[in-house]
C-alpha positions in Angstrom: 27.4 5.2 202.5 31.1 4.1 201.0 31.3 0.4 201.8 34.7 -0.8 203.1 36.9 -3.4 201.3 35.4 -6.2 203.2 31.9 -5.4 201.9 32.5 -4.4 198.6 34.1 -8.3 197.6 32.1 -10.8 196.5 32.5 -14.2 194.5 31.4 -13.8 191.0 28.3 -16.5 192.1 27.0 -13.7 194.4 27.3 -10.7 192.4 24.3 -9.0 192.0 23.0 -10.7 194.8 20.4 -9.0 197.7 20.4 -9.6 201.5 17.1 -11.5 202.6 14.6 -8.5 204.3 15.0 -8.4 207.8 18.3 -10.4 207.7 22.2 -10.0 208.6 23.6 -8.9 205.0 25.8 -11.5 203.8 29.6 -11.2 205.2 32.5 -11.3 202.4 33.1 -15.1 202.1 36.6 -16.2 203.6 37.8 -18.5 200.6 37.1 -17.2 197.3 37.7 -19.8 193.5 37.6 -18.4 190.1 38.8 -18.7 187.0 41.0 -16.1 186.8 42.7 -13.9 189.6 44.0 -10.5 189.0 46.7 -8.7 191.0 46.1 -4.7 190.5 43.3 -2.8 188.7 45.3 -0.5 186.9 44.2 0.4 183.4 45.8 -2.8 182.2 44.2 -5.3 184.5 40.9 -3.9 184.3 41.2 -4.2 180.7 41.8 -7.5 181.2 39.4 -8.6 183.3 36.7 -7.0 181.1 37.9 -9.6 178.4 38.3 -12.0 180.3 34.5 -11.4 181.6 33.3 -11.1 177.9 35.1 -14.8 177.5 33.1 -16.2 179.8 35.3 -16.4 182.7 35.0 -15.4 186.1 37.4 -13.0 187.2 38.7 -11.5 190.7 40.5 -8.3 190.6 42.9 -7.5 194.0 43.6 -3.9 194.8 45.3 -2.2 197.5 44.1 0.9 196.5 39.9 1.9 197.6 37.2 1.9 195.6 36.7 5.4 195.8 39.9 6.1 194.5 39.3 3.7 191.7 36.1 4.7 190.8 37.4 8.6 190.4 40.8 9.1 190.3 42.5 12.1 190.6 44.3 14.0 188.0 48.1 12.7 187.8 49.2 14.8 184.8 50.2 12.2 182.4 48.4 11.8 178.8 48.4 8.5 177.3 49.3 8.0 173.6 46.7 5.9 172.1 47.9 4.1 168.9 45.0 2.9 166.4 45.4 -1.0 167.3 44.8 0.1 171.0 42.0 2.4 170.3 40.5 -0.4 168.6 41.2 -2.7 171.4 39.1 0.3 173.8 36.3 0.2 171.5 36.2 -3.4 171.5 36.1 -3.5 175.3 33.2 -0.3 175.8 36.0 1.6 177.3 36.6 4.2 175.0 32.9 4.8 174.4 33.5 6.1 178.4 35.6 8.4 177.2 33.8 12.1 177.4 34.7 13.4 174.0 36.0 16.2 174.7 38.6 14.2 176.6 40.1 12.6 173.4 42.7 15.0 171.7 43.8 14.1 167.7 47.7 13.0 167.3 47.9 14.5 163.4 51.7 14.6 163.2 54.8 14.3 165.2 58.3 15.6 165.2 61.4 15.2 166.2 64.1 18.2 166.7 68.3 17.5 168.2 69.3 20.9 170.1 69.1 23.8 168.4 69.0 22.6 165.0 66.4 23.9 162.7 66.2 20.4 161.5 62.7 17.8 162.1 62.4 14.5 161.6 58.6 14.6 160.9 55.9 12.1 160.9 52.8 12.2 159.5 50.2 9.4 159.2 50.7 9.3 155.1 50.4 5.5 154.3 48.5 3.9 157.1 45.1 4.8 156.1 44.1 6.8 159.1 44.1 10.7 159.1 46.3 11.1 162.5 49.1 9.2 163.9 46.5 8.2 166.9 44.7 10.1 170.4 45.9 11.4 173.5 43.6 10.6 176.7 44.2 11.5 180.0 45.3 8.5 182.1 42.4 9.1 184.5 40.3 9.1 182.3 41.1 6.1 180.8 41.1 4.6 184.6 37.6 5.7 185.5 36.3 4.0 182.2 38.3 1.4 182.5 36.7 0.8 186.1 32.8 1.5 184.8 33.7 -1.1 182.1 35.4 -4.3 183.5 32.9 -4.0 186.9 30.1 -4.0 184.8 30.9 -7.3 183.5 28.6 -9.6 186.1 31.5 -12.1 186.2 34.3 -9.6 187.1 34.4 -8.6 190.7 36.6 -7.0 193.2 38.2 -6.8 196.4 40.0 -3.2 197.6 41.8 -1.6 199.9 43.3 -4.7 200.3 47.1 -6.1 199.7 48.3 -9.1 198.9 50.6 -11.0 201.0 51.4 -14.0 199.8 50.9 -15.7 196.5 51.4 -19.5 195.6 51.0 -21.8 192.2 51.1 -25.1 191.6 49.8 -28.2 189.5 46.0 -27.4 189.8 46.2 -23.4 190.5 47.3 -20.7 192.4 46.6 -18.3 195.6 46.8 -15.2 196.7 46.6 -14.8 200.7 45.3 -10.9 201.0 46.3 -9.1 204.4 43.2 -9.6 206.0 42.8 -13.2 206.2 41.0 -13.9 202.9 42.4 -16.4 200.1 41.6 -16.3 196.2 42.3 -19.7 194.1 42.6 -19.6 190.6 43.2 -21.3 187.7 45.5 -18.7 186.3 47.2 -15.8 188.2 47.8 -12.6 186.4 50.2 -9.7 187.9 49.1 -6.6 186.8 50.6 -4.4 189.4 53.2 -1.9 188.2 56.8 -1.7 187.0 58.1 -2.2 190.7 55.6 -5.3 191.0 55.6 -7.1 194.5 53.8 -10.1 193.0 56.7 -10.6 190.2 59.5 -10.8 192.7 57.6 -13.2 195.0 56.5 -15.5 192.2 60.8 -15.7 191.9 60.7 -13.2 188.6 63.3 -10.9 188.2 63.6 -7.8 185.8 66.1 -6.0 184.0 65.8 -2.3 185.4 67.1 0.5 183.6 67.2 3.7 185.7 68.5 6.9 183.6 68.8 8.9 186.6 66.0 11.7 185.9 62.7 12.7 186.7 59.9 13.7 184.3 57.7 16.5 185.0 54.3 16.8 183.5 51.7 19.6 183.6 49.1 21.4 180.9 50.0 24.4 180.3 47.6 27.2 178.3 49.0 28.8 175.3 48.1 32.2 173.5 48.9 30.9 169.7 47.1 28.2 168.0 48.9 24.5 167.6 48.5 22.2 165.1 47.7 18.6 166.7 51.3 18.3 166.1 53.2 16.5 169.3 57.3 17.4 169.4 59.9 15.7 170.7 62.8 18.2 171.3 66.3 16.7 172.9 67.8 19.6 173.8 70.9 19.8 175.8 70.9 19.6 179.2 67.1 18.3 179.4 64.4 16.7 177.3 60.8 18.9 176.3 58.0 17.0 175.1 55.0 19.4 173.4 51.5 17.0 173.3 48.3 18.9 171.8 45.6 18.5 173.7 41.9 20.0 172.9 41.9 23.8 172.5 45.0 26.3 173.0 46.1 23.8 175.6 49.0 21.6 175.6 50.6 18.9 177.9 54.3 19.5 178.7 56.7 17.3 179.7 60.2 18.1 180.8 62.7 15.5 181.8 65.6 16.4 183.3 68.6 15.3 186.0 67.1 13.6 188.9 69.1 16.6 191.3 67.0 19.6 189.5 63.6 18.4 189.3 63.4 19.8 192.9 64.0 23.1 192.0 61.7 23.0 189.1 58.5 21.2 191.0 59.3 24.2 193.7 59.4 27.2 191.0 56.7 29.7 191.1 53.8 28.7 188.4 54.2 31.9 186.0 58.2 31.4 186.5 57.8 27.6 185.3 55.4 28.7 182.0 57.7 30.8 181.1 60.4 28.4 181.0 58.8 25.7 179.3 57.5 28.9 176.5 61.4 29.8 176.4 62.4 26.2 176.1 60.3 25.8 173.3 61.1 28.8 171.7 57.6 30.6 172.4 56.4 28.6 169.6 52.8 28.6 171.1 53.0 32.3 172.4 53.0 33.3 176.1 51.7 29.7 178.3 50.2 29.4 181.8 50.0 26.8 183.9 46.8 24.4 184.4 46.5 22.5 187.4 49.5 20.8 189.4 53.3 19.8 188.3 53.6 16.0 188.8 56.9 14.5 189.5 58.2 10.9 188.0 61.1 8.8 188.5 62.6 7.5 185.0 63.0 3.6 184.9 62.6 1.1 182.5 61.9 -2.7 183.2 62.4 -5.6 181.4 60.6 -8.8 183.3 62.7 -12.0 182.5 60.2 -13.9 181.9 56.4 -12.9 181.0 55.2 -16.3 183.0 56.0 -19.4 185.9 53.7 -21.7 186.4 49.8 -20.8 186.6 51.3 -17.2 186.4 51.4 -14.6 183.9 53.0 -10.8 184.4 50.8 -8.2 182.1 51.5 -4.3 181.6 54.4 -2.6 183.5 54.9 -5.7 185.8 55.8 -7.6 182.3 57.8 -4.3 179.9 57.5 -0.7 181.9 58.7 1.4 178.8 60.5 4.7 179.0 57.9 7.7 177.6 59.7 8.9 174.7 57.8 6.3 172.2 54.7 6.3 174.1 54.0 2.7 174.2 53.6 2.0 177.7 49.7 1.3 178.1 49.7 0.2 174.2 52.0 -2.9 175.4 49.6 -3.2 178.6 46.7 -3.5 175.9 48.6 -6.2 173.4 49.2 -8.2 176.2 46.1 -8.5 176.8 44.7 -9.4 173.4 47.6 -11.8 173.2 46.6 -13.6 176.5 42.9 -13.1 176.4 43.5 -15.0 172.9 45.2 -17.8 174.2 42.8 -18.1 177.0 39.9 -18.0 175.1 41.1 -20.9 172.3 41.7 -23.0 175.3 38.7 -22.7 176.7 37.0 -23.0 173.5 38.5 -26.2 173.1 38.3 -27.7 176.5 41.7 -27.1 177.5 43.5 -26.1 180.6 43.4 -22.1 180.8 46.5 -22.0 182.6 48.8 -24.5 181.1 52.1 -24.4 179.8 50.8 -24.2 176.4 48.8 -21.7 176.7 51.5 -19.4 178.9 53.9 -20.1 176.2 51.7 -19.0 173.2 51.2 -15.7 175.1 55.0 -15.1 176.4 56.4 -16.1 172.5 54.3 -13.3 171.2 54.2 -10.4 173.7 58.1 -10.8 173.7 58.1 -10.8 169.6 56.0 -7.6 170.1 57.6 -5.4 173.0 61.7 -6.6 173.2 62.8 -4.9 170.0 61.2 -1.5 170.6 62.4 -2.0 174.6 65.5 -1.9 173.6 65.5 0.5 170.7 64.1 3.3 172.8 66.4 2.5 175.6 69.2 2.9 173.4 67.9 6.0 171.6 67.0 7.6 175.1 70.8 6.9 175.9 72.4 8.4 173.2 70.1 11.3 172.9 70.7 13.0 176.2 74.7 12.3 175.8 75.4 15.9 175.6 79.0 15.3 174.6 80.4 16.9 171.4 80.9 13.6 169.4 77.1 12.5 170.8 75.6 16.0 169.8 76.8 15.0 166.1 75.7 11.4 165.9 72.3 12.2 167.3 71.8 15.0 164.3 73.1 12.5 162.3 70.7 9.4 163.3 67.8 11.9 162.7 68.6 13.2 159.0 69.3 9.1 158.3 66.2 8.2 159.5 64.3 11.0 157.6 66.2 9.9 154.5 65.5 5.9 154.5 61.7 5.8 153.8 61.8 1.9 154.8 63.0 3.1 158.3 60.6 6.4 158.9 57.9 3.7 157.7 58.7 1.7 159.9 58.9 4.2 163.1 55.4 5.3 161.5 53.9 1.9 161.4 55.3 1.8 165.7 53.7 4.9 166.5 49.9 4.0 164.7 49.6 0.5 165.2 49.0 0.2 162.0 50.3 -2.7 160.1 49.3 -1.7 156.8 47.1 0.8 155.1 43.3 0.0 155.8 
């Protein structure tokens, strides 16, 4: 039988435990204290609490969503760009080891085209080591293992299907009031819950939000000729295609266009639709055919103002929700967690309070280091390279044969899109 929310949390003390024969089963306590408390089990929480959990600390993750729905989740069209330093973070955590192989596509090159020139901007993973640029995973599957692998830690637990309605911090801790009566204290609250996070504006947090005004479609689509493993960035006018190779003749396609036409496309007969993303991209990969659904997305970036308060920390889209184009969305979600798992840990380690000051401040100083400058370089690329005006149609073709020019600066894009520091 599918247990509901109520029976399906339990304090870290209990997990594991059995009901006495010929007992009542043991009802979800009222109160819960742990360590750590969690706000969303998204792909980024999760990972956290599994790190957490390996650290030796207990952890309660709070969900809205079911368990069911957590355990498998649907399809929702988008594949995740893995860079190298987050694959290695995966590995670390038994997540990608979850990962059905089949399920994990090669990224060996990339390229970026400006309208109709016959001009690339191409990157290769030459100089890092590795022999691709990094792996594309479906984002449900990445949830499912995410969800196998932080509740099999024994000190990880959670409550679903349940929202929070309240949260508090102060000197000693914080907690979370959930909708049905419950309470979680903590040393530490983390907010994990998306780019539009309720938790971050009632902890007093607000967020710069950048919203360009269009919707991103995504879909697979089948293809007749044979692709390279190489993903393609074209900025056309009028709309933006994105070409990721997946496993096989198969491909992910992403089209973003004005927020007042993505109607008309989600609506379009399936055969009408392949043939328009073939045409758009110059029936490169021969005749296409839809897979599956069309999945709609509103385009907004976010900017929190501050990664922490006090006894509070924001993590993955609730702290940076990135725009697609450099796919580093879950791969900020995953740095943030090394950095705060790492300052958690040390002050563990060395008898300290988990959820000071110090420790908060170690973890904001570096997560901003990491994520503001490419925030706001792929904001302002996104900007100027769907201005279709004349003077904007030159400067973008201009910024592109620059960039191919300057080795120091198509390094330094390559290094972004690996994770790669240095060659290994």
């Amino acid at each position: 039988m599918t247990q509901s929310a109520h029976d399906t949390a339990r304090t870290p003390a209990e997990a594991g435990a059995e009901p006495v024969s010929g007992a009542l089963a043991i009802t979800a306590p009222t109160a819960i204290d742990v360590d750590v408390a969690i706000v969303g089990a998204g792909p980024a929480g999760l990972s956290l609490a599994a790190a957490l959990g390996d650290a030796g600390l207990s952890v309660q993750l709070v969900e809205r969503q079911d368990r069911a729905g957590l355990a498998d989740p649907a399809p929702d069209g988008r594949e995740i760009a893995l860079t190298h330093r987050g694959a290695d973070m995966l590995r670390r955590l038994g997540i990608w080891a979850r990962f059905p192989e089949s399920e994990i596509a090669p990224l060996r090159q990339a390229q970026v085209v400006n309208g109709h020139s016959a001009f690339a901007l191409r990157f290769d993973p030459g100089g890092s080591g590795k022999s691709e640029l990094g792996y594309l995973v479906s984002n449900n599957v990445i949830r499912k293992a995410a969800f196998e692998a932080a509740l099999d830690r024994p000190r990880v637990s959670l409550i679903d299907g349940v929202a929070v309605s309240e949260v508090h911090t102060g000197e000693a801790g914080g907690t979370l009031r959930l909708a049905d009566g419950r309470t979680v204290t903590a040393r530490l609250v983390v907010a994990a819950d998306s780019r539009f996070s309720e938790t971050r504006r009632r902890m007093g947090i607000g967020a710069d939000m950048l919203d360009f005004g269009r919707v991103v479609i995504v879909c697979r689509v089948a293809h007749t000729a044979v692709h390279d493993g190489t993903a393609h960035e074209c900025f056309l006018y009028g709309g933006t295609l994105a070409i990721l190779p997946l496993n096989g003749q198969c491909v992910s396609a992403v089209i973003t266009v004005p927020a007042d036409q993505a109607g008309a496309l989600m609506a379009m007969p399936p055969a009408e639709f392949a043939a328009l993303v073939r045409d758009r991209f110059g029936a490169r990969l021969g005749d296409m055919t839809l897979v599956g659904e069309r999945h709609a997305y509103p385009l907004v970036a976010v900017y929190a103002h501050r990664f922490t308060a006090r006894r509070f920390a924001l993590l993955g889209d609730a702290a940076v929700g990135m725009h697609p184009v450099t796919a580093h969305g879950f791969n900020f979600g995953l740095y943030g967690v090394d950095a705060l798992t790492r300052a958690i840990a040390a002050a563990r380690r060395s008898g300290a309070d988990i959820g000071s000051a110090r420790v908060l401040d170690a973890y904001q100083s570096e997560h901003r280091r990491v994520t503001l400058p490419t925030y706001l370089g792929t904001n302002a690329l996104v900007k100027l390279f769907t201005d279709d005006r004349a003077p904007a149609r030159l400067l973008r073709g201009a910024v592109l044969r620059v960039a191919d020019r300057l080795a120091p600066v198509k390094a330094g894009i390559t290094r972004q899109l690996t994770g790669v520091l240095r060659a290994s």
